[in-house]
C-alpha positions as CSV (number, residue, x, y, z in Angstrom):
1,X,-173.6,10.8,200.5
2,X,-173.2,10.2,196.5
3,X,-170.9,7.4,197.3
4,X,-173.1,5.9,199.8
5,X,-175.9,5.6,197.5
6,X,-174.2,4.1,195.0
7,X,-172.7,1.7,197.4
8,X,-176.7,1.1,197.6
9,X,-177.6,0.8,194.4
10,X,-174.9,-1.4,193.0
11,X,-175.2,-3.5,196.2
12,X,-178.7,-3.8,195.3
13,X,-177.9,-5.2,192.1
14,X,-175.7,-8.0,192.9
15,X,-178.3,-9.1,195.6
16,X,-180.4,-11.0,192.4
17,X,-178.5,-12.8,189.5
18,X,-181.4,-11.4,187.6
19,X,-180.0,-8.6,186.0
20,X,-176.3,-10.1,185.3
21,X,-178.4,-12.8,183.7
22,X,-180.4,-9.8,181.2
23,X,-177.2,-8.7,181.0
24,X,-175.8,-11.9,179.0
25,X,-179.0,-12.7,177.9
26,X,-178.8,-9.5,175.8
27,X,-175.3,-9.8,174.7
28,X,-176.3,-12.9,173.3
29,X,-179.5,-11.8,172.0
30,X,-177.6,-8.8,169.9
31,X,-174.8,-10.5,168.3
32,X,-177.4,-11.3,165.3
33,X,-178.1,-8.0,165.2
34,X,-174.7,-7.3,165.0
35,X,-175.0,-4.7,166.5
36,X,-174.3,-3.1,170.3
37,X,-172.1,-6.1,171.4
38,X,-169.1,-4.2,172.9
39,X,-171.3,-2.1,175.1
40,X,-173.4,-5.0,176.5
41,X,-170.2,-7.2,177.0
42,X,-168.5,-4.9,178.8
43,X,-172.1,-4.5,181.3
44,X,-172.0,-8.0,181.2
45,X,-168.5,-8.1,182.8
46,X,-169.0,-5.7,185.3
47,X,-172.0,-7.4,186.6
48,X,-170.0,-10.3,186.8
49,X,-167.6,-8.9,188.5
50,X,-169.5,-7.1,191.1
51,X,-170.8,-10.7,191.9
52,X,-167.4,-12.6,192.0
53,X,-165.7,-9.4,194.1
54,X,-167.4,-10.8,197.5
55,X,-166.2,-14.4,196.9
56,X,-162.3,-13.0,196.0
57,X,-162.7,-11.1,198.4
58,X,-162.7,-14.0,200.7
59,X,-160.8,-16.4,198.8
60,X,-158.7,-15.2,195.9
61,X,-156.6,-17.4,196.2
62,X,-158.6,-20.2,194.5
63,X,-159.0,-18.0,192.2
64,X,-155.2,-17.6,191.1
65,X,-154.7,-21.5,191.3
66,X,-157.2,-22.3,188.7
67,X,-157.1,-19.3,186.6
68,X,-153.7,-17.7,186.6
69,X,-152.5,-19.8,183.4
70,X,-155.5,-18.1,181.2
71,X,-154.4,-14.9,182.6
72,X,-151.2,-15.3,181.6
73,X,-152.5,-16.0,178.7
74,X,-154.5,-12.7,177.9
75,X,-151.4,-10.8,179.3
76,X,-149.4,-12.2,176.2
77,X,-151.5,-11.5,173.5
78,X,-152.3,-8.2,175.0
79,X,-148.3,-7.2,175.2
80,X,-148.0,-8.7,171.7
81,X,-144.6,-9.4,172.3
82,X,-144.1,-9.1,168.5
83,X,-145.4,-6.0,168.3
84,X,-146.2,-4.8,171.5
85,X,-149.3,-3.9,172.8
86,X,-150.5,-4.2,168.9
87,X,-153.6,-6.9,169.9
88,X,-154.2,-5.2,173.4
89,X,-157.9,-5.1,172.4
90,X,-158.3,-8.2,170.7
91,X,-156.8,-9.3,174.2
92,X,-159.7,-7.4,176.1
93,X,-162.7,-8.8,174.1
94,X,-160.7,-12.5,174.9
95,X,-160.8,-11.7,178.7
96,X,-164.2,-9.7,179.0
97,X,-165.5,-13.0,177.4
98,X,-163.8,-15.3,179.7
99,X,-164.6,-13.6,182.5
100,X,-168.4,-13.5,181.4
101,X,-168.5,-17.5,181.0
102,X,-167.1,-17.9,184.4
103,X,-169.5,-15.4,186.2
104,X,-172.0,-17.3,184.2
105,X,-171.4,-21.3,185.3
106,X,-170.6,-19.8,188.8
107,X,-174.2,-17.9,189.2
108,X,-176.1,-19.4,186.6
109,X,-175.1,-22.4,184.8
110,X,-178.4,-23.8,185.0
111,X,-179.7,-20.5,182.5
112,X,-177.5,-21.8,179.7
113,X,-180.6,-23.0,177.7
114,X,-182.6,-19.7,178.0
115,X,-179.2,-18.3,175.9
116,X,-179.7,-20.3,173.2
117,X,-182.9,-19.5,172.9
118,X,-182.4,-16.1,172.9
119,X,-180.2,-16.4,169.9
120,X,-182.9,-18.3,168.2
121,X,-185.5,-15.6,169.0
122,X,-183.1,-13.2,167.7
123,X,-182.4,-14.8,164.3
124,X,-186.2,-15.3,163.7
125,X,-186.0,-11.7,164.9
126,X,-184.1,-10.7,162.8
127,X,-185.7,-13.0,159.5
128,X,-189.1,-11.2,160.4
129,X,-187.3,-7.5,159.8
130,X,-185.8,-8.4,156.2
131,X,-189.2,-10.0,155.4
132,X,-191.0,-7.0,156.3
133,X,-188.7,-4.2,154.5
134,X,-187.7,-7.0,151.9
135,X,-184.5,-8.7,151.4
136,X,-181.8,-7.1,149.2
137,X,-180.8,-8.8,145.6
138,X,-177.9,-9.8,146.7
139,X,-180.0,-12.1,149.3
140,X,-182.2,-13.5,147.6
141,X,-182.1,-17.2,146.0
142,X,-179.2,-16.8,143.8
143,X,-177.2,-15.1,146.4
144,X,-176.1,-15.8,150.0
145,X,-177.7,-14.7,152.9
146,X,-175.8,-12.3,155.2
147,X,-179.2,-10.5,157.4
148,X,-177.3,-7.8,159.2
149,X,-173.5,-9.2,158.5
150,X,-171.0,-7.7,156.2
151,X,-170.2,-11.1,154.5
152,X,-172.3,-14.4,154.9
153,X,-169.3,-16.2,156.8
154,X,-170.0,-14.5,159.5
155,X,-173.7,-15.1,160.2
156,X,-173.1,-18.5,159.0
157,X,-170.4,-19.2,161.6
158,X,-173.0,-17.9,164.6
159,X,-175.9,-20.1,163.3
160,X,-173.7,-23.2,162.8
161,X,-172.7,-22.9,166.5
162,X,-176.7,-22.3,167.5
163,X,-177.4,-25.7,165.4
164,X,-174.8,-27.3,167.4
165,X,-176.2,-26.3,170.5
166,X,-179.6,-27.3,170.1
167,X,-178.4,-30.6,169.0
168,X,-176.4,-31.2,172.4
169,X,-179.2,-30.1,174.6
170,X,-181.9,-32.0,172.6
171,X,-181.3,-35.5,174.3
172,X,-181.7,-34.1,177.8
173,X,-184.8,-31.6,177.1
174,X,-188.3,-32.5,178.4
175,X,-191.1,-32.6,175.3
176,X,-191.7,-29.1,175.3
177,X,-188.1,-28.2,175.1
178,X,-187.3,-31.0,172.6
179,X,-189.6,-29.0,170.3
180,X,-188.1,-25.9,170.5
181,X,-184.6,-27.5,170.0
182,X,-185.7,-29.3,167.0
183,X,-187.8,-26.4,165.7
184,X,-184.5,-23.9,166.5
185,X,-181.9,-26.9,165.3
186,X,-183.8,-26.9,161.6
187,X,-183.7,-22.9,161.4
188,X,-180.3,-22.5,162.1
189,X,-179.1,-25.3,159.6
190,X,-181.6,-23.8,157.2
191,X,-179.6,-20.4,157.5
192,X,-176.4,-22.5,157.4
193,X,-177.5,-23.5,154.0
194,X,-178.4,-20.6,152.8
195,X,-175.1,-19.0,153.7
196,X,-173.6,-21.0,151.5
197,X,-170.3,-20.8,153.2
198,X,-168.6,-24.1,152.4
199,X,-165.9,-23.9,155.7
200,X,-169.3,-24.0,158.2
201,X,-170.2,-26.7,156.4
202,X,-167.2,-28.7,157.5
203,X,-167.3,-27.4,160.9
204,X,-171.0,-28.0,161.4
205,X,-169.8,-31.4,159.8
206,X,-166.9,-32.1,162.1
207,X,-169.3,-31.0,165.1
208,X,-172.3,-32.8,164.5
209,X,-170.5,-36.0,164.1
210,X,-168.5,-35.6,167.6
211,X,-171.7,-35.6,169.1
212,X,-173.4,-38.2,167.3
213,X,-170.6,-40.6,168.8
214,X,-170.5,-39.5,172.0
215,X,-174.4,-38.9,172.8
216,X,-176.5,-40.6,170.0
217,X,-174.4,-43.4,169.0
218,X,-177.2,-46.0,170.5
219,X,-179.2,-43.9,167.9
220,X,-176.9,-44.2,165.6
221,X,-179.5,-45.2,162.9
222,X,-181.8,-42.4,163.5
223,X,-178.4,-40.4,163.9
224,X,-177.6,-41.1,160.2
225,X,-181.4,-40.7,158.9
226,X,-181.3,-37.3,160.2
227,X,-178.1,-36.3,158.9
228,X,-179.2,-37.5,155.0
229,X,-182.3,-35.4,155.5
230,X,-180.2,-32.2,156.3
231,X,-177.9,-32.9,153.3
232,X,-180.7,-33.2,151.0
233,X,-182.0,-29.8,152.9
234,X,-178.5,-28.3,152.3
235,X,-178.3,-29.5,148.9
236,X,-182.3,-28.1,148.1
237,X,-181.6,-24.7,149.7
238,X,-178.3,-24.1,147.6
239,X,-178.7,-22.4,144.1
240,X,-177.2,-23.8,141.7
241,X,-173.7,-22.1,141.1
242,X,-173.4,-22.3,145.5
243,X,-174.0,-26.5,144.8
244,X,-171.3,-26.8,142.2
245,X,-168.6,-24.9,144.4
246,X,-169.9,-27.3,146.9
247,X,-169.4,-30.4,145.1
248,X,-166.3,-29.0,143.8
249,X,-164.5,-28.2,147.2
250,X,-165.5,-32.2,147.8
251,X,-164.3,-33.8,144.4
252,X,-161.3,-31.6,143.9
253,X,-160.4,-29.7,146.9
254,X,-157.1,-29.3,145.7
255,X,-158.3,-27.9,142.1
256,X,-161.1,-25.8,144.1
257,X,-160.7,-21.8,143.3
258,X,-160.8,-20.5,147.0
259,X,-158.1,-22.6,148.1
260,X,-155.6,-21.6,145.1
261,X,-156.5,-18.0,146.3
262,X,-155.3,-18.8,149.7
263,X,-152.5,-20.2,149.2
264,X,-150.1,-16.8,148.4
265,X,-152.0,-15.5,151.8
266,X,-150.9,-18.9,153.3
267,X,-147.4,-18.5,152.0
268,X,-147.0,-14.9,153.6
269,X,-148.5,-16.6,157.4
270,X,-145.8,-18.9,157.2
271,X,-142.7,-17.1,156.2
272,X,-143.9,-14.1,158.9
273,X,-143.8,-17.2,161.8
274,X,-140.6,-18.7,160.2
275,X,-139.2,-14.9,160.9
276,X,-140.4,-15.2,164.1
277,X,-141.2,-18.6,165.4
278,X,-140.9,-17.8,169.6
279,X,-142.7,-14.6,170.0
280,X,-144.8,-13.9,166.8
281,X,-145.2,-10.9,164.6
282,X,-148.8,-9.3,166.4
283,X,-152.1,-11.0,164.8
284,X,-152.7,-7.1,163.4
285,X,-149.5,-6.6,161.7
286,X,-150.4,-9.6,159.1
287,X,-151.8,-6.9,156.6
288,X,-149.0,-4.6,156.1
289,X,-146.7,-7.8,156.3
290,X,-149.0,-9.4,153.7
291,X,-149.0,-6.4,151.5
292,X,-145.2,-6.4,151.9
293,X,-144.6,-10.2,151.0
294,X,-146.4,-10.0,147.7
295,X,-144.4,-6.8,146.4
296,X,-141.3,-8.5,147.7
297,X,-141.6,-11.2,145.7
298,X,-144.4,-10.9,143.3
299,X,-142.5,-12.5,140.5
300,X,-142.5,-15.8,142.3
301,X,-145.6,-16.0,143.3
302,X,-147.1,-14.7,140.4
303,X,-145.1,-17.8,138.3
304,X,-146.2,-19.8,140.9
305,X,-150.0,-19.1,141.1
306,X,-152.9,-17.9,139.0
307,X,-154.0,-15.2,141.7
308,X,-152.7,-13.6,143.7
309,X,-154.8,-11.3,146.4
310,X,-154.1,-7.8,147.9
311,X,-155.4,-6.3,150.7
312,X,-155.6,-9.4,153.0
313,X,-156.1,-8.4,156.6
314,X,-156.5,-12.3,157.7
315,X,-154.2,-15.4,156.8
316,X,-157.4,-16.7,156.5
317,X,-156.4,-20.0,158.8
318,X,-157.2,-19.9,162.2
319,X,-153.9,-22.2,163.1
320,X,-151.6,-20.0,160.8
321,X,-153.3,-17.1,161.8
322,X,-151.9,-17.5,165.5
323,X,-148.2,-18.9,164.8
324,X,-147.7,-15.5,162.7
325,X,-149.5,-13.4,165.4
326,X,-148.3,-15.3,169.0
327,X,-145.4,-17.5,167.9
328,X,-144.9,-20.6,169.5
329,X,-144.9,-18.9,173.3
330,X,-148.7,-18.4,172.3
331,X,-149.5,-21.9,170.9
332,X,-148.3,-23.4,173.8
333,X,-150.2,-20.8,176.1
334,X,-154.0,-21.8,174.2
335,X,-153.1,-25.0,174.1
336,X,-152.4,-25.1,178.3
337,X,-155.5,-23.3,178.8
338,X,-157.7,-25.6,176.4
339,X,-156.3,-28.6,177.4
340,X,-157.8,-28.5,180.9
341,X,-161.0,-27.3,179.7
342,X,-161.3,-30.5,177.5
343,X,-160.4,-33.2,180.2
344,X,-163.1,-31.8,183.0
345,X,-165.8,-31.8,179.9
346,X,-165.3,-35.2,179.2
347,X,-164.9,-35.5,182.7
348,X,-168.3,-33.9,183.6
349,X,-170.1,-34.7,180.2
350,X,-170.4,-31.2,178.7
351,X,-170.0,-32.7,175.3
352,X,-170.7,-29.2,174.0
353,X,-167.6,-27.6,174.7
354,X,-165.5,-30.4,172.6
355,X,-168.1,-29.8,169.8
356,X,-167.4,-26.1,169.6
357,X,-163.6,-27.0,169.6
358,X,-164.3,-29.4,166.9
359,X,-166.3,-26.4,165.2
360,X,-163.4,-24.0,165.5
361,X,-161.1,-26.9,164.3
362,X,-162.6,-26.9,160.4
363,X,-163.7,-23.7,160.4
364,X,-160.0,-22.2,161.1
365,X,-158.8,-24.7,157.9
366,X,-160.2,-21.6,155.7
367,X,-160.4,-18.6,158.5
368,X,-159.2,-17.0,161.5
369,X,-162.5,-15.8,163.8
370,X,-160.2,-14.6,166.6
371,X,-159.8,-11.5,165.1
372,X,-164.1,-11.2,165.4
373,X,-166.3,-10.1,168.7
374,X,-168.4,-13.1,167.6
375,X,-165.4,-15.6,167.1
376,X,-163.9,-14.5,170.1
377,X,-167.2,-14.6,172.2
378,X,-168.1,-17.8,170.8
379,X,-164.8,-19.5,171.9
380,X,-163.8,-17.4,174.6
381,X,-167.5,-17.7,176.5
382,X,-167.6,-21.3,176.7
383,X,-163.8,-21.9,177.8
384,X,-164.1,-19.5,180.6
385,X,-167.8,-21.1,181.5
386,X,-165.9,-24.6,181.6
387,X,-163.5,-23.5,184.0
388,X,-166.1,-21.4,186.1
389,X,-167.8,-24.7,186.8
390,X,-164.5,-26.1,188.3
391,X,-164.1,-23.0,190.1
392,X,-167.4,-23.9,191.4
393,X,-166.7,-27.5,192.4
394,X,-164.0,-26.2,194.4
395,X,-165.7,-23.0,196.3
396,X,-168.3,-25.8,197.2
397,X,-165.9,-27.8,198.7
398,X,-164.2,-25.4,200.8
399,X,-166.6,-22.6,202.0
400,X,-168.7,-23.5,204.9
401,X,-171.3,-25.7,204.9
402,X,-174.3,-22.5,204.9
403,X,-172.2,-21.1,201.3
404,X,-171.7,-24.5,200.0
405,X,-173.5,-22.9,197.3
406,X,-172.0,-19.5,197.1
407,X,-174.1,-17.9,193.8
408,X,-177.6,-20.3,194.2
409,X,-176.2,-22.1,191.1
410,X,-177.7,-25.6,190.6
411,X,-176.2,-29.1,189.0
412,X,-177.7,-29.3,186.0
């Protein structure tokens, strides 16, 4: 009787997409909080997979012919050939996220924009409580702002990606919505600013120019007016030692502090993948290899450079950052699961997902968010949401004519 009620109640469930949707919906809405992600991504997956079960059920094999390569993929990195089973839960938060984004384009692809709203009520959310109790010192104009983050990278990197989203959607919104991506495109580059972390600024940069060529360039005039008002805005919000590391990372970039700090760390990525180039050393094993590189030889690198950091538990690249952790087996494996993902979007005109890529592709220059629940969520989300919508196409094509479509979804 127990079982037979539960059968009930979780059949009950997967009759509506409505709670699957709160489910996401608040997994979205927390990661500015920073606070309960785990536990609402792992509901978030369930849910999804209580609603893709009836559909494998009666087709898995579509299934295995569109996603078996990604799954391959999360099988590496979670046997961590290098060091086995050493990223199994970095693996898990890479799948759960997948597996989310394709639940998502399958059932609800047309909900996308209430996500990205949710974020944006979360960060004004979330602005509201530190006005309220007061910010701390190390928050307030002279400093960076972090809100509930341990380092303002990190809330910068989420915001940047919010800015770009609102940016994409804008063209395509009715008026109402247009204001509410303008309103939430100028709040999230306003917290960019005050970040002050210089590698969002490239990505946001490298981002916001993709899509100004491929959607706005008949625009291209308002386009540039626009971006000249957020530099001034950037500039503005910046104190004045965060502008001079700015302008310095531009005029000298070479000469620039941060990036002589990196380059020991850099040093110890690449000798780790030159030790081994096929199979990699484990993403998680790059702080004790880090910490023995510099003893090992400290002499040269100390000759060599003018710093020289301890306790690094990140190369600190994104594409350095994976060559020492997955080798060249694991290069190979992302870049046959991303490559697909980037033909159908320029196939289908999801401009976002290249944007995000772009993103990713500057900010990585200076870190590696794949070892974050918010830089794996952020990448992982929208991959598996761009192959959910070919997974779509295809159960459309092939189920009968009365499940052409099989979860309600609708063509945006």
């Amino acid at each position: 009787m127990p079982s037979r009620m539960l059968r009930r109640f979780l059949c009950c469930l997967t009759e509506s997409n409505t709670v699957f949707f709160v489910a996401v919906y608040v997994l979205f809405f927390l990661l500015f909080f920073n606070r309960g992600i785990f536990i609402s991504l792992y509901l978030a997956t369930l849910l999804g997979f209580m609603l893709l079960y009836p559909i494998l059920k009666k087709d898995y094999t579509i299934f295995v012919h569109y996603l078996w390569i990604p799954f391959l993929f999360f099988a590496y990195i979670a046997l961590t050939p290098g060091m086995l089973f050493k990223d199994i839960n970095l693996s898990g938060t890479m799948f759960f996220s997948f597996i989310v984004g394709v639940s998502f384009a399958i059932f609800l692809k047309d909900k996308l924009w209430y996500i990205g709203c949710g974020m944006l009520f979360a960060l004004i959310a979330s602005l509201i409580i530190f006005l309220v109790r007061g910010f701390p010192e190390d928050m307030l104009w002279n400093g960076r702002m972090r809100l509930f983050f341990d380092h303002p990278s990190v809330l910068s990197f989420i915001t940047g990606l919010l800015f770009l989203f609102f940016v994409n959607k804008w063209n395509t919104q009715n008026p109402g919505r247009k204001k509410i991506a303008t309103i939430g495109s100028f709040i999230s580059f306003s917290i960019v600013a005050l970040c002050a972390a210089r590698g969002t600024f490239l990505a946001v940069a490298l981002g916001s120019i993709f899509l100004g060529i491929v959607i706005y360039r008949r625009y291209w005039g308002q386009f540039f007016l626009v971006a000249i008002v957020c530099g001034g805005i950037l500039l503005s919000l910046l104190s004045a030692h965060e502008r001079e590391r700015a302008l310095s990372a531009i005029q000298n970039p070479f000469e620039d502090a941060t990036f002589i700090s990196r380059q020991p760390i850099w040093d110890a990525a690449i000798a780790g993948f030159k030790e081994s180039p096929l199979i990699g050393n484990g993403f998680r094993t790059f702080e004790s290899y880090h910490e023995r590189f510099i003893t090992e030889y400290a002499k040269e690198l100390n000759a060599k450079y003018p710093v020289v950091e301890t306790s690094i538990a990140s190369p600190h690249n994104m594409y350095l950052g994976i060559a020492f952790g997955y080798g060249s087996i694991g290069i190979i494996l992302l870049l046959a699961i991303l490559l697909p993902a980037i033909r159908w979007a320029i196939i289908d005109k999801v401009y976002l997902f290249p944007a995000v890529l772009f993103f990713y592709a500057g900010y990585g220059l200076f870190d590696y968010p794949l070892h974050r629940k918010d830089g794996i969520l952020l990448l992982f989300f929208p991959l598996g949401f761009m192959y959910g919508r070919r997974l779509l196409v295809a159960l459309q094509r092939q189920l009968p004519a009365q499940h052409d479509q099989p979860c309600g979804a609708q063509a945006e």
